[in-house]
C-alpha positions in Angstrom: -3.2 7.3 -6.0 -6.6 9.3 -6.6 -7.7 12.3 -4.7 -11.2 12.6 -3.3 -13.1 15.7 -3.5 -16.3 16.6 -1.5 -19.2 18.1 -3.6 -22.9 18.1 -2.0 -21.6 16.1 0.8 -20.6 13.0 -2.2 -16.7 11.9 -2.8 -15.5 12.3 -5.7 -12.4 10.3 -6.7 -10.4 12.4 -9.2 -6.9 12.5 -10.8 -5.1 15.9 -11.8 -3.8 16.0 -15.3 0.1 15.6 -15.6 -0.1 19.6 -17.5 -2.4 20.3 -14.7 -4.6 21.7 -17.5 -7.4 19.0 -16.2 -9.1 17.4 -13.3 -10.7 14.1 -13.7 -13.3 12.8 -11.9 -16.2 10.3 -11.3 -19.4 11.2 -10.1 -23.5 10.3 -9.8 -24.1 14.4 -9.6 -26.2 13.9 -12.9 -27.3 10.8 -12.5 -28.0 9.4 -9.1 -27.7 5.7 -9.1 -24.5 6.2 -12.3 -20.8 6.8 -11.9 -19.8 9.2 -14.9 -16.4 10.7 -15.7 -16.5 14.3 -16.0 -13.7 16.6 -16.8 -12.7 20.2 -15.4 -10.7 22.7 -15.3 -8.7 23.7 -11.7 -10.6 26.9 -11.4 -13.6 24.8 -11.4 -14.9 26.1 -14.9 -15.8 23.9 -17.9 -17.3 20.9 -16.1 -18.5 18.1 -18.4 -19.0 14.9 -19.3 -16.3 12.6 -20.5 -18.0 9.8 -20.4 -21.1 9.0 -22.3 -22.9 5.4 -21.5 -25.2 3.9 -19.3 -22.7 2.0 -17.4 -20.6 3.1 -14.3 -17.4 4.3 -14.6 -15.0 5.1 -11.8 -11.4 5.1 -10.5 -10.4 7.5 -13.3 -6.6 8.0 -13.7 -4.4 10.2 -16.5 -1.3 8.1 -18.1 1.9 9.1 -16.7 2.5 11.6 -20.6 -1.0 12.4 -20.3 -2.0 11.2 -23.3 -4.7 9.0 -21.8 -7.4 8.1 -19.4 -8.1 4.7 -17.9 -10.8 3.9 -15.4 -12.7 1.0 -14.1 -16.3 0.4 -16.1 -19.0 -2.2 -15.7 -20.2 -1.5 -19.4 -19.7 -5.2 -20.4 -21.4 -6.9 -16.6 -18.6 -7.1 -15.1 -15.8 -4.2 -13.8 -13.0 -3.8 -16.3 -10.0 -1.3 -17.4 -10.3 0.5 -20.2 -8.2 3.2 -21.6 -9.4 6.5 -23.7 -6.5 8.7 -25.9 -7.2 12.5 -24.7 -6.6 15.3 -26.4 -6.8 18.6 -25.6 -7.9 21.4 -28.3 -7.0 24.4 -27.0 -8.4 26.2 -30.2 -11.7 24.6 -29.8 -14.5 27.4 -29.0 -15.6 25.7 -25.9 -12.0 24.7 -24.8 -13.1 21.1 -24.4 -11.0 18.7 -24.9 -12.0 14.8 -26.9 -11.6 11.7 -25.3 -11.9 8.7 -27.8 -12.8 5.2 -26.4 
């Protein structure tokens, strides 16, 4: 089941990596009428986007190993599932991990 944060007075649904490494979440912060996945790390550094379309994605959850991310998107007309592999590069200069669709 997802969490929900409050940011600005929005919800944010969000999902807690299975490492606890991550937090997932959906938000319009950027873009106000557009549900984007963003990932961050628990001490709240290192927000960004994971998600990189026009459509709106939401009701992001990791797989049980961790190894991926599925959420709900609307990038096709109509809401569907889709599932990104993620991968964390902990030598990567920015720490950021890549999410593959």
């Amino acid at each position: 089941m997802p969490n929900q944060l409050h940011c600005r007075g929005k919800s944010l649904i969000s999902a807690l990596a299975p490492s606890g490494q991550w937090l997932l979440f959906s938000s319009n912060i950027e873009t106000p009428n557009q549900q984007e996945l963003y990932l961050v790390k628990p001490n709240g550094i290192l927000a960004f986007s994971a998600s990189h379309s026009s459509a709106n994605e939401v009701w992001p959850q990791f797989s049980p190993d961790g190894k991926y991310i599925t959420f709900s998107s609307n990038k096709t007309g109509t809401s569907q599932v889709y599932i990104m592999d993620f991968k964390p590069r902990a030598t990567c200069p920015d720490d950021a991990p890549t999410v593959d669709s």
